[in-house]
C-alpha positions as CSV (number, residue, x, y, z in Angstrom):
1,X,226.0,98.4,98.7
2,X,223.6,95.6,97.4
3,X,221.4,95.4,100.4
4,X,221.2,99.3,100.2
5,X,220.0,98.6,96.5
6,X,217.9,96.3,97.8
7,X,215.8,98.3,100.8
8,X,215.6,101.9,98.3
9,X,217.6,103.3,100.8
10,X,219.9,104.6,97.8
11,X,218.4,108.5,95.8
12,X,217.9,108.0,92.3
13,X,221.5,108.8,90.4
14,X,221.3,111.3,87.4
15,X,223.1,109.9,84.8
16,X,225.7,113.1,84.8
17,X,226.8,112.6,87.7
18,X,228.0,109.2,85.9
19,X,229.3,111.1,83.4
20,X,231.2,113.2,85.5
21,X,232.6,110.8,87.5
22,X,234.6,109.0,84.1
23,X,236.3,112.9,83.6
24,X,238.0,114.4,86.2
25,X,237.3,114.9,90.0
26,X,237.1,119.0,89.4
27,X,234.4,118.5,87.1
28,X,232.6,116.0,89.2
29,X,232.7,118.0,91.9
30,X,230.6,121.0,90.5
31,X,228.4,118.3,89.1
32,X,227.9,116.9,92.7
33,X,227.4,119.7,93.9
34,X,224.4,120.7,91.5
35,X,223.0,117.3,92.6
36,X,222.8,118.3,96.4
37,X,221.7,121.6,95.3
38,X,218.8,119.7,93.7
39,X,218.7,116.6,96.4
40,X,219.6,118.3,99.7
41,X,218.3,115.3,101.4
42,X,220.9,112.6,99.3
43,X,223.7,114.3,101.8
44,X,222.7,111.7,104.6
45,X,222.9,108.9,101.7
46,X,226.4,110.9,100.2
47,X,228.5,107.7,100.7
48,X,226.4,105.7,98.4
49,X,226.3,108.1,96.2
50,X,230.0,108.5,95.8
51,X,230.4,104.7,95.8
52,X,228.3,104.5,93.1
53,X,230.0,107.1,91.0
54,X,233.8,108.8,91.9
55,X,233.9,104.6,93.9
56,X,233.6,102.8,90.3
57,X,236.4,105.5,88.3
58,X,238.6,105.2,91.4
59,X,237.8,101.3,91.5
60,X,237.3,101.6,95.2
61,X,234.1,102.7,97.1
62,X,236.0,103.6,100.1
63,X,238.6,105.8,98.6
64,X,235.5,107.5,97.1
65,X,234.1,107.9,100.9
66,X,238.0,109.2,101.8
67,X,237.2,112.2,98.7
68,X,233.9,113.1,100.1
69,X,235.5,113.8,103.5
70,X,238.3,115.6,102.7
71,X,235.7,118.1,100.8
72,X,233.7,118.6,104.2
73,X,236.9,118.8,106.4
74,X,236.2,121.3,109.3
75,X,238.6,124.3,110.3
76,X,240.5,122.6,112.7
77,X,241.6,120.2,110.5
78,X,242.4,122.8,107.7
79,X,244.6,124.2,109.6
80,X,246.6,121.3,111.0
81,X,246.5,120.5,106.9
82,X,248.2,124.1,106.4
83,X,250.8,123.1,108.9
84,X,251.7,119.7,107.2
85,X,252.5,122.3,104.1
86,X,249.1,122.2,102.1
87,X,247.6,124.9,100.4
88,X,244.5,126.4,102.8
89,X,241.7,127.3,100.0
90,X,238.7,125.3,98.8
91,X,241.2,123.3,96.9
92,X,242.6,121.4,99.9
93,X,241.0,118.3,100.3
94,X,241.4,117.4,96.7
95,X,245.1,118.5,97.1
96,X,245.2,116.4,100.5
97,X,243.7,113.3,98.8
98,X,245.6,113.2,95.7
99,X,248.5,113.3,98.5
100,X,247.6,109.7,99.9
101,X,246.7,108.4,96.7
102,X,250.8,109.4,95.3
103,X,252.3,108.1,98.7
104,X,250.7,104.8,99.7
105,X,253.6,104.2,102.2
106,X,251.7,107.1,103.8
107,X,252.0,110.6,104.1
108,X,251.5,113.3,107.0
109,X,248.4,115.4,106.5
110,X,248.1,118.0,109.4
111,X,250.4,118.6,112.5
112,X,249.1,119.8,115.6
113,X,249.9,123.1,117.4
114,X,250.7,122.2,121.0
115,X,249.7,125.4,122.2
116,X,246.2,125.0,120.7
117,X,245.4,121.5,121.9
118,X,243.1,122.6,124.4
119,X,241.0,124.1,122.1
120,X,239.6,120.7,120.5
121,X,238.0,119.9,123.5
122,X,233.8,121.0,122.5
123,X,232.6,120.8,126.2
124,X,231.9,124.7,127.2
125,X,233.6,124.6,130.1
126,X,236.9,123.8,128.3
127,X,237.8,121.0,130.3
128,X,238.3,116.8,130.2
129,X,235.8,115.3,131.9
130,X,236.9,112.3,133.0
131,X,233.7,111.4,135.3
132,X,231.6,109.0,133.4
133,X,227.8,109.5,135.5
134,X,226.8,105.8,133.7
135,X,229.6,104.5,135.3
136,X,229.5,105.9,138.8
137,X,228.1,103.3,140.6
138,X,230.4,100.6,138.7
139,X,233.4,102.5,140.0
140,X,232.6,102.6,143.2
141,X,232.0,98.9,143.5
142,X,235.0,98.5,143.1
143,X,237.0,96.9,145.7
144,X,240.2,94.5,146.9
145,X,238.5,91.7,147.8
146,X,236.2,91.2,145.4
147,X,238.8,92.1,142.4
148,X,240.9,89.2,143.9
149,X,238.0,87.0,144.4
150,X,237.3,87.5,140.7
151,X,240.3,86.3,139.8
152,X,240.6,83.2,141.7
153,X,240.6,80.0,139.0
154,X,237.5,78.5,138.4
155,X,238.4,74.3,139.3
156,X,236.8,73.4,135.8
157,X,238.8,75.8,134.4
158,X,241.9,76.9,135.2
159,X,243.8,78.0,132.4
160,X,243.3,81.5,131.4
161,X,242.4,81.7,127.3
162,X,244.5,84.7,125.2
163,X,242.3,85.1,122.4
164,X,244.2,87.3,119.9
165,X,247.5,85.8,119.4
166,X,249.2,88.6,117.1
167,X,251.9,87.1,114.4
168,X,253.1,87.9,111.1
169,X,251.3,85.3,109.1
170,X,247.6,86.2,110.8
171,X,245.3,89.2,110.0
172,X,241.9,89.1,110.9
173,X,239.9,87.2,108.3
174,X,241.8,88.8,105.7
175,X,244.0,85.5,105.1
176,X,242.2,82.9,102.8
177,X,244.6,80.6,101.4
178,X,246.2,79.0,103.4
179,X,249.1,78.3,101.4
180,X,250.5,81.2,102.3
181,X,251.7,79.9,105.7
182,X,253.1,76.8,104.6
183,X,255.5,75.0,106.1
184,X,254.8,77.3,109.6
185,X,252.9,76.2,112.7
186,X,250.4,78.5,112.1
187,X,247.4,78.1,114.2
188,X,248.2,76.4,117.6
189,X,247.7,76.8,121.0
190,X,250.6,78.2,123.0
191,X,251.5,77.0,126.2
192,X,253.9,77.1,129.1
193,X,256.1,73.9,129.6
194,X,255.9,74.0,133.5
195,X,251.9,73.5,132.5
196,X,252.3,70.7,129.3
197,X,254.2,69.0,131.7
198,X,251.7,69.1,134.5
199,X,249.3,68.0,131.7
200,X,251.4,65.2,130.1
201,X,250.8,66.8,126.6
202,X,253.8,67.3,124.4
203,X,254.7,69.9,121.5
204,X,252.9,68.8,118.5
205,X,250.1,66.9,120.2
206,X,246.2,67.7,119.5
207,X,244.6,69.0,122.4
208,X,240.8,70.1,122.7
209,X,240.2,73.1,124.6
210,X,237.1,73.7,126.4
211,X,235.3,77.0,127.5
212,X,232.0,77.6,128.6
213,X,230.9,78.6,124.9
214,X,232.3,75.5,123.1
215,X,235.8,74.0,122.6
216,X,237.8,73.4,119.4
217,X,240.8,71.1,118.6
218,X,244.3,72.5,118.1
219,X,247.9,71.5,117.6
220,X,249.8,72.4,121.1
221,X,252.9,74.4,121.1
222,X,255.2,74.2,123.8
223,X,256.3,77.7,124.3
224,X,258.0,80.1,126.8
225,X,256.6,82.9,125.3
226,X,253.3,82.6,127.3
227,X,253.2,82.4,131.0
228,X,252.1,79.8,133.5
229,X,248.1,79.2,133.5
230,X,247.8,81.2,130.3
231,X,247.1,80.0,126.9
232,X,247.1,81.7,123.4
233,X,245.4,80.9,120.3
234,X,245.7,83.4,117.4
235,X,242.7,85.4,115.8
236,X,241.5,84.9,112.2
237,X,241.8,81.4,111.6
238,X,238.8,78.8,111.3
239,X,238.3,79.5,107.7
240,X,237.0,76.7,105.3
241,X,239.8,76.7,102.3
242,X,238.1,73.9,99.4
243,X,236.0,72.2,101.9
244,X,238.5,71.5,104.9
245,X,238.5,74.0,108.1
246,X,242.0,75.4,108.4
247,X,243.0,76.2,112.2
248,X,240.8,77.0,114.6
249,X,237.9,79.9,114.9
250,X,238.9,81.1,118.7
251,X,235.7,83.6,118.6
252,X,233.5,80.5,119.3
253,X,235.4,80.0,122.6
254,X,234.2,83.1,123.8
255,X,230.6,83.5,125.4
256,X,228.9,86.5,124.2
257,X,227.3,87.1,128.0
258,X,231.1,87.3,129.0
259,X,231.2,90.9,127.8
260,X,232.2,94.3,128.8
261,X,229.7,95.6,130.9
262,X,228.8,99.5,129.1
263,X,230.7,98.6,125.4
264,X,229.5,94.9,125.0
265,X,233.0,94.2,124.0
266,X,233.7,90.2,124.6
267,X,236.5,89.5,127.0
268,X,238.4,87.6,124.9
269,X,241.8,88.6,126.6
270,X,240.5,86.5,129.5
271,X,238.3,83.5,129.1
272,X,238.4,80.7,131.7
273,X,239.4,77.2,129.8
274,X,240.8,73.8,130.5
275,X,242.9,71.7,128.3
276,X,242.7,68.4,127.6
277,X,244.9,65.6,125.6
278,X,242.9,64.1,122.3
């Protein structure tokens, strides 16, 4: 929102649409509408707008964004809405949102006719097209030997790197203090014990492992839960909590050339690493 501020990208707000956004979402409504009426080209800058306005009453931009949706639903989804029980009219999506916002443990908000699921699909022929042209040649490239070949260990290294451990005490970057895992091994790397063994590392030790983008140092944990040659290290730690770096940031192990090939996506479910004792 500040950088939008910033670069002018945001229309100039009338100050009733301010107004209207402290009262009630009825009257701010017709008084958006007026706006668009007035500013048809502020609909491609809409989610600003509502941030700015409904997002300050409701004391969240994005549930602001959610409103503006619901007002713009298409028919499809208008109907699935009427199946979940709503009320079809032009008073749906406000009946719809004020639905999520009373059941925060979640709520259904359409159901799907299984008869009609065909009829989503928008190419003209009415069918899935499952051939991807960009990917044709990709495809057929594809062959046993060199799929094996590919996934024959590289000497300098041979462990295969799982970066993404899922647990209860991670979640993205969302976790900042790290007080809240305390007293739990939270950031470490997991590894067979056929392969500690090999190494001569033991459960507790520090170990540095070592990719082809970087390495980082991490508390080893001796674990059956992974499998031989594969190592795990869990996503969102590698914050700095008052001035000391808590865990380890396992994205800088992965090389951003080492990428999907058409969605750029890294392959951090499989990055080639070694492990060493500190």
């Amino acid at each position: 929102m500040r950088i939008a501020d910033a670069l002018g990208v945001i229309p100039a707000i009338p100050q009733s649409l301010y107004d209207a956004a402290s009262k009630d979402r009825m009257t701010f409504g017709m008084e958006l509408m007026k706006f668009i009426q007035d500013n048809p080209r502020a609909v491609s800058d809409m989610p600003y707008v509502l941030a700015k306005t409904l997002g300050v009453t409701l004391g969240s931009p994005n549930l602001a964004a959610l409103w503006g949706l619901l007002q713009a639903t298409p028919k499809s989804f208008r109907k699935a809405a009427a199946r979940a029980g709503f009320t079809p009219g032009i008073m749906l999506g406000e009946e719809v949102f004020q639905a999520i916002l009373d059941h925060p443990e979640g709520v259904i908000i359409g159901r799907a006719d299984p008869a009609e699921n065909f009829s989503m699909i928008t190419h003209e022929d009415g069918k899935i097209h499952v051939h991807i042209p960009e990917m044709a040649d990709w495809v057929n490239s594809i062959e046993p030997t060199s799929e094996e070949k590919a996934l024959w260990p590289d000497p300098a290294y041979p462990f295969v790197l799982q970066a993404g451990r899922h647990m209860s005490m991670n979640a993205n970057t969302l976790m900042r203090d790290p007080a809240w895992n305390q007293g739990k091994r939270d950031c470490t790397l997991a590894m067979h014990p056929d392969d500690a063994k090999q190494l001569h590392i033991a459960d507790g030790q520090k170990v540095r492992v070592i990719t082809e983008a970087g390495q980082a140092e991490i508390e080893l944990e001796v674990t059956t839960g992974t499998r031989r040659g594969q190592v795990i290290i869990p996503h969102g730690f590698g914050m700095v909590y008052d001035g000391k770096t808590h865990g380890a940031n396992v994205n800088r192990l992965t090389k951003n050339t080492y990428r999907d090939k058409f969605a750029a996506t890294p392959l951090h479910r499989y990055v080639p690493c070694r492990v060493e004792a500190i």
